[in-house]
Backbone as CSV, one residue per row, in Angstrom:
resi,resn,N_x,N_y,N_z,CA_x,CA_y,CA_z,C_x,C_y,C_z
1,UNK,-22.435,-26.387,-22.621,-22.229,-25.032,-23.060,-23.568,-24.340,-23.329
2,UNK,-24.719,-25.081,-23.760,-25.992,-24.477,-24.161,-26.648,-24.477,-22.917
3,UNK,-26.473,-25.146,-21.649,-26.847,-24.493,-20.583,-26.425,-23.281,-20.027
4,UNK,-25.103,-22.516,-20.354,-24.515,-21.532,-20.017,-24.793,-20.439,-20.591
5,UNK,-25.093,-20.825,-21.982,-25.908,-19.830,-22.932,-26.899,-19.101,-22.625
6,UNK,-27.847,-20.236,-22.526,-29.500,-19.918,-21.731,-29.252,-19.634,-20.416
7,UNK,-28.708,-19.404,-19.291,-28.743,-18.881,-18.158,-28.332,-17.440,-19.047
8,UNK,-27.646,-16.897,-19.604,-26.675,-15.785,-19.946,-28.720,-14.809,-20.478
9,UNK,-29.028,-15.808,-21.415,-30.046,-15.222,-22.187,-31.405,-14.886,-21.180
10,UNK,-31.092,-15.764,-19.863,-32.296,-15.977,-18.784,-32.103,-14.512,-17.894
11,UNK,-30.604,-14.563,-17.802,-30.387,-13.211,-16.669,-29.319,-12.650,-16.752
12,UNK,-29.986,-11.421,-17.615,-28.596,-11.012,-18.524,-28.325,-9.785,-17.419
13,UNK,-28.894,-9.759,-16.286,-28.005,-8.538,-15.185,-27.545,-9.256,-14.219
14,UNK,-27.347,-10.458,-14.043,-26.618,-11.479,-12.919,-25.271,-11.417,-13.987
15,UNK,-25.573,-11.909,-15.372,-24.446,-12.336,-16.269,-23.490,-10.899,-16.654
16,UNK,-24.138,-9.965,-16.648,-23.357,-8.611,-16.763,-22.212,-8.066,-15.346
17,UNK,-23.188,-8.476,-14.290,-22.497,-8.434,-13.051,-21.296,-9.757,-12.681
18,UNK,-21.514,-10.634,-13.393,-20.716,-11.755,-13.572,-19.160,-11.498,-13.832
19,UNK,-19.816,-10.612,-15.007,-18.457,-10.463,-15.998,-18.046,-9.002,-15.904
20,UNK,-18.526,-7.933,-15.159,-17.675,-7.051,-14.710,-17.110,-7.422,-13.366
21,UNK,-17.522,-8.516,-12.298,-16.754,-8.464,-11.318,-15.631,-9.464,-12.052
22,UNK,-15.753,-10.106,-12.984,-14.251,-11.055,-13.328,-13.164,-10.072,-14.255
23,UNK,-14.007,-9.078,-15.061,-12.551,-8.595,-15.684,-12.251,-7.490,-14.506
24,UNK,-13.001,-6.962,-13.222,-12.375,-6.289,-11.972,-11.181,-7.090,-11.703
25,UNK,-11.445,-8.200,-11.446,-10.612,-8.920,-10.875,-9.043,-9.144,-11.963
26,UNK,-9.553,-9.395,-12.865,-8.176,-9.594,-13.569,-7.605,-8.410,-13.782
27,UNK,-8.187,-7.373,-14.003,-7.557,-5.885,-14.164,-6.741,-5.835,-12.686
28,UNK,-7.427,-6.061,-11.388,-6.410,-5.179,-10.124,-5.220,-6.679,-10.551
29,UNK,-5.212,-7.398,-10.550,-4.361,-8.581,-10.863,-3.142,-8.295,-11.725
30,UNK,-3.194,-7.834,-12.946,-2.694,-7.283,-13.786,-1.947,-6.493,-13.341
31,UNK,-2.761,-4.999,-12.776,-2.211,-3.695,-12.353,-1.073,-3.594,-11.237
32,UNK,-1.417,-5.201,-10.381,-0.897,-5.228,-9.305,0.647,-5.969,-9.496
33,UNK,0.988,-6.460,-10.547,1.722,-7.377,-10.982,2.677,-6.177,-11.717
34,UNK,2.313,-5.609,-12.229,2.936,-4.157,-13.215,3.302,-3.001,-12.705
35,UNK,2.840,-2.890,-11.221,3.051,-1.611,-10.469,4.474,-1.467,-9.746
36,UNK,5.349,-0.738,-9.944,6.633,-0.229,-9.640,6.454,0.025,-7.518
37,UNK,5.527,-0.218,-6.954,5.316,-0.376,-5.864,4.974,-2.000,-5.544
38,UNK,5.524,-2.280,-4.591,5.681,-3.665,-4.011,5.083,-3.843,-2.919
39,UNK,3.842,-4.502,-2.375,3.716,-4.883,-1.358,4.037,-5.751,-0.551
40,UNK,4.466,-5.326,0.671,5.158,-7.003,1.266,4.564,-6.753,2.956
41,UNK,4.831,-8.103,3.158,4.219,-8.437,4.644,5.437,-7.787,5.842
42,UNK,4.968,-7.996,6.808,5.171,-6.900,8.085,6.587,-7.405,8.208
43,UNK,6.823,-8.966,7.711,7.912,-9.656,8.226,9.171,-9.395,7.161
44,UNK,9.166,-8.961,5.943,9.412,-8.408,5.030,9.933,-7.109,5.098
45,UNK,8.812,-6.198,5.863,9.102,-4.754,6.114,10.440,-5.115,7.443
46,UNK,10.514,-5.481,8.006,11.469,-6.416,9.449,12.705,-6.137,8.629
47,UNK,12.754,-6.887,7.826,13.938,-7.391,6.856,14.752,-6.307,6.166
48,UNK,13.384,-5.441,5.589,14.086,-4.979,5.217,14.328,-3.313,5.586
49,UNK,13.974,-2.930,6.987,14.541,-2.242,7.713,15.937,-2.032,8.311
50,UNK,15.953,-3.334,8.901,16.888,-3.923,9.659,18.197,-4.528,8.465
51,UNK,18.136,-5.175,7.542,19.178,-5.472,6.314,19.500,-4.509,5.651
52,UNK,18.027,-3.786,5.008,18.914,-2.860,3.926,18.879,-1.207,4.520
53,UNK,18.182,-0.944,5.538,18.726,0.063,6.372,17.283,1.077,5.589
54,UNK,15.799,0.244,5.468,14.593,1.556,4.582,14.338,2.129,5.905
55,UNK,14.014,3.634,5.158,13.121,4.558,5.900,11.995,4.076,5.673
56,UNK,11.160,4.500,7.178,10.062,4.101,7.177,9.110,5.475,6.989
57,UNK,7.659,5.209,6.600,7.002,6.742,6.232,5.588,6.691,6.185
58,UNK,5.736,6.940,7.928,4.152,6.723,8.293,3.087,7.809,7.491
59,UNK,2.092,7.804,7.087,1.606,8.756,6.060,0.218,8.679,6.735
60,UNK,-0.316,7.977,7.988,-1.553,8.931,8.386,-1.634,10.416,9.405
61,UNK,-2.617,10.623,9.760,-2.354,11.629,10.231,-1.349,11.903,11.643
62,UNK,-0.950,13.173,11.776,0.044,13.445,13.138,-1.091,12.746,14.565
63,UNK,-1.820,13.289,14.270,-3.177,12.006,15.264,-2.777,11.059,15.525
64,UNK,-3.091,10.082,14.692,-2.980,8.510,14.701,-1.322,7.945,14.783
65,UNK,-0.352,9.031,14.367,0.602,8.835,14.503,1.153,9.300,16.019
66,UNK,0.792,9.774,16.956,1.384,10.443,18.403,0.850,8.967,19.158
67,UNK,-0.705,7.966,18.764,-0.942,6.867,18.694,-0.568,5.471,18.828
68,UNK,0.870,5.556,18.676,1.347,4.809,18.202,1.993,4.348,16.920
69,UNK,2.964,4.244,16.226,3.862,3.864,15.144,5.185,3.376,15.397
70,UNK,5.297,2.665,14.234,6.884,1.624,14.227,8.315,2.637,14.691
71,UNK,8.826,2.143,15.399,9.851,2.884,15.800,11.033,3.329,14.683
72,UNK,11.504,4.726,14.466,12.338,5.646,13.435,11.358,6.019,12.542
73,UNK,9.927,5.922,12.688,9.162,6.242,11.651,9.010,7.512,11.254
74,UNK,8.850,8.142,10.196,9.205,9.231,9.638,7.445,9.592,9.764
75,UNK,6.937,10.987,10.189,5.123,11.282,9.914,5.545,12.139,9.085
76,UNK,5.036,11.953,7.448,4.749,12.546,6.693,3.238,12.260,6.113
77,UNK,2.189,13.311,6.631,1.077,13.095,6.238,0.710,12.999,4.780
78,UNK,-0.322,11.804,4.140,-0.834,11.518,3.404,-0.972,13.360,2.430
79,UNK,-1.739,13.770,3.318,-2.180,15.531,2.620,-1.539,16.161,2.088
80,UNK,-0.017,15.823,3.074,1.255,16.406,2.592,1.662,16.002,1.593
81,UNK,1.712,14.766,0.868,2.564,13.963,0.393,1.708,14.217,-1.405
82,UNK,0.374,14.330,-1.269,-0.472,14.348,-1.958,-0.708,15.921,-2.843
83,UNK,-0.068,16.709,-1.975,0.134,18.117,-2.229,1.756,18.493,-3.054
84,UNK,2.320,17.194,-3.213,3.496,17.223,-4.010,4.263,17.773,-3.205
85,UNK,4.851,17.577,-1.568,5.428,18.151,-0.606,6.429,16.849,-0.187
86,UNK,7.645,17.443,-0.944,8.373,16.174,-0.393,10.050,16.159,-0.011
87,UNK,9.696,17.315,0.418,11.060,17.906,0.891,11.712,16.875,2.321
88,UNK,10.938,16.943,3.102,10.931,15.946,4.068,11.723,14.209,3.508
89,UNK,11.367,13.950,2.356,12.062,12.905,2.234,12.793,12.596,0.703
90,UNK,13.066,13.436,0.518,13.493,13.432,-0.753,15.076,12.966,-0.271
91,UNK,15.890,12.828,0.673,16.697,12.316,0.989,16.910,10.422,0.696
92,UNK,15.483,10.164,0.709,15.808,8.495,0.620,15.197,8.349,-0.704
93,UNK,15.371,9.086,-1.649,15.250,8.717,-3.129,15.815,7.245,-3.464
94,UNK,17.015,6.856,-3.175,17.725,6.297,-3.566,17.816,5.100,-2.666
95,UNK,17.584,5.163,-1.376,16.748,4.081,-0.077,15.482,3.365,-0.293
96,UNK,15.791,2.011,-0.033,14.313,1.293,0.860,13.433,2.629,1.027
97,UNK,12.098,2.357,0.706,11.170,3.362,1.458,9.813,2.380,1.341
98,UNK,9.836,2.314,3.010,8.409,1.255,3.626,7.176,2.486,3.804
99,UNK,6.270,2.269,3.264,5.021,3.312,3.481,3.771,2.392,4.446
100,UNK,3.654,3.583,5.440,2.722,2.574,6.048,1.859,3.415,6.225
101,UNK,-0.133,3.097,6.524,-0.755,3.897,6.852,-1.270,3.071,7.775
102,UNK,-3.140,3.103,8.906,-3.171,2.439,9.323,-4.126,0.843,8.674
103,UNK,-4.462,1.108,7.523,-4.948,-0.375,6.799,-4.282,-0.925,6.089
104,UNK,-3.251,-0.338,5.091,-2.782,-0.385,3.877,-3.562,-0.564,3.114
105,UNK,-4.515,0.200,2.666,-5.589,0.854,1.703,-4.772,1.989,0.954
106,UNK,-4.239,3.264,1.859,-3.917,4.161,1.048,-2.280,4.442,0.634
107,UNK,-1.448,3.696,1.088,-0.220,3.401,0.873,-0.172,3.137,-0.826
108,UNK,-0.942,2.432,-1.454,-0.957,2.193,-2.844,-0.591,3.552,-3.473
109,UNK,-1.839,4.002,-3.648,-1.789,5.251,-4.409,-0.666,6.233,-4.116
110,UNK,-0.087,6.702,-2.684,1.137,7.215,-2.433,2.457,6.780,-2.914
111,UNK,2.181,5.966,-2.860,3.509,4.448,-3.430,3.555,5.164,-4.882
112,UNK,2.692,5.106,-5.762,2.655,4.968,-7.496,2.987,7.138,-7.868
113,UNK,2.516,7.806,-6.764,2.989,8.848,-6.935,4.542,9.059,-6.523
114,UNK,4.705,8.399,-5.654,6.183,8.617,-5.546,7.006,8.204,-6.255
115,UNK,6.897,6.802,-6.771,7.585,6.197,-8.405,7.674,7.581,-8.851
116,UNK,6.289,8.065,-9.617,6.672,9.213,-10.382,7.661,9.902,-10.145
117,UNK,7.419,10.382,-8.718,8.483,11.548,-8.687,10.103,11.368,-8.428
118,UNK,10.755,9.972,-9.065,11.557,9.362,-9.574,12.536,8.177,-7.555
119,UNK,10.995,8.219,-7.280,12.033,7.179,-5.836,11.779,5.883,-6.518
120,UNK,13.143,5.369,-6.243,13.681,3.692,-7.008,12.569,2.546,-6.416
121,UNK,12.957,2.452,-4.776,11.817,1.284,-4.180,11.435,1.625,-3.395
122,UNK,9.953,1.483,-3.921,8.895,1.781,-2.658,8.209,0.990,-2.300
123,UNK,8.002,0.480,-1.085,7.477,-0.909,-0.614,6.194,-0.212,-0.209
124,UNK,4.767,-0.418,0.207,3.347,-0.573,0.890,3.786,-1.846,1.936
125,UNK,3.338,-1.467,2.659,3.389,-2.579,4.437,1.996,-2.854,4.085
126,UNK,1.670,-4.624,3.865,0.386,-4.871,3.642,-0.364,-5.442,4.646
127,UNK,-1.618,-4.777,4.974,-2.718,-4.385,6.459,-2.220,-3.417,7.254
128,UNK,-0.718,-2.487,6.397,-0.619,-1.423,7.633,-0.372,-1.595,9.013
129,UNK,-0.825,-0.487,10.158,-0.160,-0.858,11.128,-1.250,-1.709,11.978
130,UNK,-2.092,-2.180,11.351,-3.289,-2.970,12.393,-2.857,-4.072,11.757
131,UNK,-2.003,-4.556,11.106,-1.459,-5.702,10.472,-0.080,-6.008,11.864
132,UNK,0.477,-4.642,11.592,1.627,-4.563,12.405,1.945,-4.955,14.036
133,UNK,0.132,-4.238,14.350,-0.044,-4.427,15.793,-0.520,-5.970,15.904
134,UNK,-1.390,-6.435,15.220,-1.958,-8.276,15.178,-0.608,-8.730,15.621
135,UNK,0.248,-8.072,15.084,1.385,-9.659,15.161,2.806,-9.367,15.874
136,UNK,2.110,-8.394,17.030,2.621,-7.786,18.343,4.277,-7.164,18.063
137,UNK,4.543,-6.934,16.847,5.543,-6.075,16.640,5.780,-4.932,16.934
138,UNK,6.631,-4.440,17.302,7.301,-3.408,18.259,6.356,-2.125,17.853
139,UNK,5.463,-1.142,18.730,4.930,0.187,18.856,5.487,0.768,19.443
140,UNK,5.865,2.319,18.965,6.461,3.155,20.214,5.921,4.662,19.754
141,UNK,5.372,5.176,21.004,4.734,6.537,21.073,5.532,8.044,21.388
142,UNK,6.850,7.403,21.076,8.232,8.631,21.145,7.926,9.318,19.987
């Protein structure tokens, strides 16, 4: 333990950087465990398309979406969605709702605004659709 000490006292900006990347870590851990948005894998999103009948809600741009996206996918842009514009889907309040973008980076934050605005389950597709495409699941440019 008195070796751990004296490193702490030797290099106290390695040991500061130490211990903000560990309580980073336990905080997204935490946050991620507590968040009313669920992430699940591509095979998951499969399931639960196809079983429980979710809309899907591609949220990058009309761009990347003419691109390629999962087939019945709904384009409601991120901008849109972010602008409190949710007329477009305020129908599946009460539905499965799979959010996909193309990393699943920004699906989070859309996810935790839509909780708010009182939708029951909202799933994040985790790696998005470059997750989707790796593992040669169905694209269609209709």
């Amino acid at each position: 333990m008195q070796e751990y000490l004296d490193f702490a006292a030797n290099h106290p900006l390695l040991t500061m950087a130490w211990l903000g990347l560990a309580s980073a870590v336990v905080y997204m851990t935490v946050a991620s465990k507590l968040s009313k948005v669920q992430v699940v894998a591509s095979q998951q999103a499969v399931l639960l398309i196809n079983k429980q009948d979710a809309a899907v809600v591609d949220v990058r741009s009309a761009e990347e979406f003419r691109k390629g996206h999962i087939a019945g996918a709904l384009n409601v842009p991120n901008t849109q969605l972010k602008a409190n514009n949710l007329n477009l889907i305020d129908k599946f309040k009460d539905k499965p709702l799979v959010l996909v973008c193309e990393t699943g980076m920004t699906t989070g934050g859309v996810g935790r605004m839509l909780t708010k605005a009182g939708f029951k389950q909202v799933y994040a597709l985790r790696g998005g659709m470059a997750d989707w495409r790796s593992q040669n699941l169905p694209v269609t440019k209709r």
